[in-house]
C-alpha positions as CSV (number, residue, x, y, z in Angstrom):
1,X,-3.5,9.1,-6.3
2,X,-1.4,6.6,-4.1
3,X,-2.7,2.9,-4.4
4,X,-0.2,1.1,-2.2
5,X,-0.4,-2.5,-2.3
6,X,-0.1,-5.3,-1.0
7,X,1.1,-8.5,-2.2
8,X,-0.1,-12.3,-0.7
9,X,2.1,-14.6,-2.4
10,X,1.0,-18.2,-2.9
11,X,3.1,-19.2,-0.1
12,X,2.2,-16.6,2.2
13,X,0.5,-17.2,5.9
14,X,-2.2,-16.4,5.7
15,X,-3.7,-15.3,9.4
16,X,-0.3,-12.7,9.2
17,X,-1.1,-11.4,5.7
18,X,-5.1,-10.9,6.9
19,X,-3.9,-9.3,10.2
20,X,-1.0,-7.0,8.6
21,X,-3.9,-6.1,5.6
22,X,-6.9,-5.4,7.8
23,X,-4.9,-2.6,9.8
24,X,-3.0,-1.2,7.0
25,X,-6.1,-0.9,5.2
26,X,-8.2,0.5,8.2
27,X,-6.2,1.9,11.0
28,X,-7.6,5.4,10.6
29,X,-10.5,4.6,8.4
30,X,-7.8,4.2,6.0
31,X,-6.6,8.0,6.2
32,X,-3.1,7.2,6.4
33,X,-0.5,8.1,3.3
34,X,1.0,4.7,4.0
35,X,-2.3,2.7,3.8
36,X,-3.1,0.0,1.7
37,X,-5.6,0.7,-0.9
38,X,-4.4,-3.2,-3.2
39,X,-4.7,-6.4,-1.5
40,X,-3.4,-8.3,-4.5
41,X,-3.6,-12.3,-3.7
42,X,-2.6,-15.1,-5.4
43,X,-5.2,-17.4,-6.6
44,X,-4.0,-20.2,-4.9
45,X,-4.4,-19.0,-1.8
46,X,-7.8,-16.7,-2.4
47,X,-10.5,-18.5,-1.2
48,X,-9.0,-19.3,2.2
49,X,-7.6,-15.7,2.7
50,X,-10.6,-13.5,1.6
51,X,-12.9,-14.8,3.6
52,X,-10.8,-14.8,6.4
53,X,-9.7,-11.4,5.5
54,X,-13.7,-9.9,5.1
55,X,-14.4,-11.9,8.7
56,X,-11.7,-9.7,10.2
57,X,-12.6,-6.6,8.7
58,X,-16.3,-7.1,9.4
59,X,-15.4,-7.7,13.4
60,X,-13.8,-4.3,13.8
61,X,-15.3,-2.3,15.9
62,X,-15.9,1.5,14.7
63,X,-14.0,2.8,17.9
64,X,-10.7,1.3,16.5
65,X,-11.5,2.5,13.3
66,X,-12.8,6.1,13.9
67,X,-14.4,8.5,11.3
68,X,-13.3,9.9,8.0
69,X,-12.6,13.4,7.9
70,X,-15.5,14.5,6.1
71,X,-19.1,14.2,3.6
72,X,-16.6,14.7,0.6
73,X,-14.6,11.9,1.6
74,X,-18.3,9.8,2.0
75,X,-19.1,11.0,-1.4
76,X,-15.7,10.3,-3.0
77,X,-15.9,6.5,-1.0
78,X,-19.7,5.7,-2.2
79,X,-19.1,6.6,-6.1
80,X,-16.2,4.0,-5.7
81,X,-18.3,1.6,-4.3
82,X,-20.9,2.3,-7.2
83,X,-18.7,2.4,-10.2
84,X,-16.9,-1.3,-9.2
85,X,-20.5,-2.9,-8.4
86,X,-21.7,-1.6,-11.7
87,X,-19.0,-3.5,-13.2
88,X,-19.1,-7.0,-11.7
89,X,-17.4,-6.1,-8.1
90,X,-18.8,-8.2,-5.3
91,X,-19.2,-6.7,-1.9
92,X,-17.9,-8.7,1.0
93,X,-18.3,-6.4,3.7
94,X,-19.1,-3.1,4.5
95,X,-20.5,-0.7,1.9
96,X,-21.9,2.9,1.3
97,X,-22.5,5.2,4.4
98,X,-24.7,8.7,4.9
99,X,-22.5,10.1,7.9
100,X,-18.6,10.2,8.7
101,X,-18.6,6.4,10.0
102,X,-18.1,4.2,7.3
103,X,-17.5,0.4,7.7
104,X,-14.8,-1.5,6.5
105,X,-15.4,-2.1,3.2
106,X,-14.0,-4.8,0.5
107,X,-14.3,-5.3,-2.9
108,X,-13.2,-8.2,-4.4
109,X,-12.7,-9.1,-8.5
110,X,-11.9,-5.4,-8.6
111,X,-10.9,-4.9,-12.7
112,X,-8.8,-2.2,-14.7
113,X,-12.0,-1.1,-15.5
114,X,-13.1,-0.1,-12.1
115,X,-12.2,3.3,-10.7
116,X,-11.0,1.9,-7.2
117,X,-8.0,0.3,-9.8
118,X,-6.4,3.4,-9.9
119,X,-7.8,5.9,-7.8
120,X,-7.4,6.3,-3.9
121,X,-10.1,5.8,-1.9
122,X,-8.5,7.5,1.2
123,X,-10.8,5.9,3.4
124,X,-12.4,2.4,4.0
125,X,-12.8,1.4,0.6
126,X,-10.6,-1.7,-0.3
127,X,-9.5,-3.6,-3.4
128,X,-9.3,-7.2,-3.9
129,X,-7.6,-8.4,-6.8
130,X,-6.9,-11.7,-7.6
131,X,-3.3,-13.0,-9.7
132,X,-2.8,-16.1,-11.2
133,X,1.1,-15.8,-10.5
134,X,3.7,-14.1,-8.7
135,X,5.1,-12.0,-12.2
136,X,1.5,-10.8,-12.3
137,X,1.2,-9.4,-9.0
138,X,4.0,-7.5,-10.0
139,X,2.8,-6.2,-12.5
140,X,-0.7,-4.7,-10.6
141,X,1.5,-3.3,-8.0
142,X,3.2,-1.7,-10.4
143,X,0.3,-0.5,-12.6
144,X,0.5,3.0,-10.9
145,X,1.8,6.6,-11.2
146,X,2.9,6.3,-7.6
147,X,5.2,4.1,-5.3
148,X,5.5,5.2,-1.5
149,X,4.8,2.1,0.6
150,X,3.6,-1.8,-0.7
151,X,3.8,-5.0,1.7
152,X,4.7,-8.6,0.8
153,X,3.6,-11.7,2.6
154,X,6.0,-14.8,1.9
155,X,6.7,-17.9,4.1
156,X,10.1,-17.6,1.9
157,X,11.9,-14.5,3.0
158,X,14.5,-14.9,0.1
159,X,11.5,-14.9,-2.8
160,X,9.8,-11.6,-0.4
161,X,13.2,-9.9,-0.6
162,X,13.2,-10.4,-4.7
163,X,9.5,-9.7,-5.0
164,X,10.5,-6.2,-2.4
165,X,13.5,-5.7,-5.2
166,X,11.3,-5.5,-8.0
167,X,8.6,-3.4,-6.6
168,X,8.6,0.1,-7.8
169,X,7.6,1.7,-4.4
170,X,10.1,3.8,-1.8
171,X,9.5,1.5,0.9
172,X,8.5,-1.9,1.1
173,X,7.5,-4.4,4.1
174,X,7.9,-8.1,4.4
175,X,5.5,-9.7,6.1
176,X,4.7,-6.7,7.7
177,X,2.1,-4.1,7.0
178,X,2.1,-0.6,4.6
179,X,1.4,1.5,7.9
180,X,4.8,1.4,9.3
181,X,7.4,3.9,10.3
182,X,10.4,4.8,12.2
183,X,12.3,7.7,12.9
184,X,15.6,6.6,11.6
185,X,14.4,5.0,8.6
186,X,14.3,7.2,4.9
187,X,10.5,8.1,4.3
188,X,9.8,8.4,0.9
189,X,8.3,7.1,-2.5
190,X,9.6,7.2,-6.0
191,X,7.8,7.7,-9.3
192,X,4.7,10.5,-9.0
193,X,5.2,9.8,-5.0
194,X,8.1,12.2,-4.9
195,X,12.2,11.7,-4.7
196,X,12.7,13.3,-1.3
197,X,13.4,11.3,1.8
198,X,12.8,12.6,5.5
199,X,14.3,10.2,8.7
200,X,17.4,9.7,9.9
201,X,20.6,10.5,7.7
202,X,18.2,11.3,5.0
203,X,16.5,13.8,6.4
204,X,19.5,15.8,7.0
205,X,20.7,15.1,3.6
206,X,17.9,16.5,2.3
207,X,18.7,20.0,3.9
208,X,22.7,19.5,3.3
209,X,24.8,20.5,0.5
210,X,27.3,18.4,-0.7
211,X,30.7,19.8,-0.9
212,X,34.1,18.9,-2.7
213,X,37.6,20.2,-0.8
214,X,41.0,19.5,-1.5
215,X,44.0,20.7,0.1
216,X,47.5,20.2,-2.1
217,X,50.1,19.6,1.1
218,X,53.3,19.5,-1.4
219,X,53.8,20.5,-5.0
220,X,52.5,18.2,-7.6
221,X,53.7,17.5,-11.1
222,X,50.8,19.0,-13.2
223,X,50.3,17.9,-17.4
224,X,51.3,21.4,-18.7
């Protein structure tokens, strides 16, 4: 299941990296293949940017938001909820719902141990996870079977562009968020995400077959 991340570097503004993370992770209720599922922050940053992250969230209003798609999706969302407060997640905002319209929701001091690590909440359901250095916010994002989209937020674009390098994901962001796309650009993840690209050149590489011609316009000297 995807879990794209994203990444606030210690050096990261922070009003950007809350804006770019609160509508990748809930344009659409979150029902997006591109959205982010990991907000993976650096500690020194953390206590300014979560709470100004969970204000954002909370201020959403549902009509920007919208609905999930259906009760399984509520189901799936609430016994992610349950598992990571059983296991010393603290809810900042949001939390379970009975119908289609769930908040925002955010976890935060979300733990290997916790099913919203690795499995996709495909709605509203957000991790927090907290890094005491850049090496080991690349090692969460990477902790995954998949790798279509992740995000970076650096004031340094040289250090994002390394950090982007390093990340084992098909498309990465800087300073902007997971949710992104253009025509002309190659679409596509690597690892259990899939090899193929569609966009631009790509997708028409895709459906072409590369060929080898020749044409000999004289005689050659050949070995034997």
């Amino acid at each position: 299941m995807e879990k794209r991340p994203l990444l606030v570097l210690d050096d990261a503004d922070i009003e950007q990296a809350a804006a770019g993370a609160v509508f990748g992770a809930f344009a659409n209720a979150g029902q997006i293949c591109m959205s982010t599922e990991r907000i993976i922050v650096d500690n020194a940053v953390a206590e300014a940017f979560i709470p100004l992250l969970a204000r954002r969230a909370a201020a959403l209003p549902a009509a920007l938001t919208g609905p999930v798609v259906d009760m399984n999706t509520i189901a799936r969302c609430n016994a992610l909820i349950d598992d990571a407060l059983a296991k010393g997640a603290r809810l900042l905002t949001g939390g379970k719902a009975n119908d289609t319209h769930m908040s925002p929701t955010l976890l935060d001091g979300v733990t290997r141990e916790m099913r919203l690590w690795r499995e996709e909440s495909f709605g509203p359901v957000k991790a927090i996870i907290r890094v005491h250095s850049e090496e080991e916010a690349l090692a969460v994002a990477n902790d995954s079977e998949y790798g279509l989209s992740a995000a970076v937020y650096s004031r340094d674009s040289a250090r994002a562009w390394n950090v982007a390098q390093r990340l084992h994901n098909g498309i990465c962001h800087i300073n902007g968020p997971t949710v992104h796309d253009e025509a002309q650009m190659p679409f596509g993840g690597c690892k259990a995400s899939g090899y193929g690209r569609f966009g631009g050149r790509a997708g028409i590489a895709e459906f072409t077959e590369l060929r080898w011609i020749t044409i000999q316009t004289q005689p050659r000297e050949l070995p034997f």
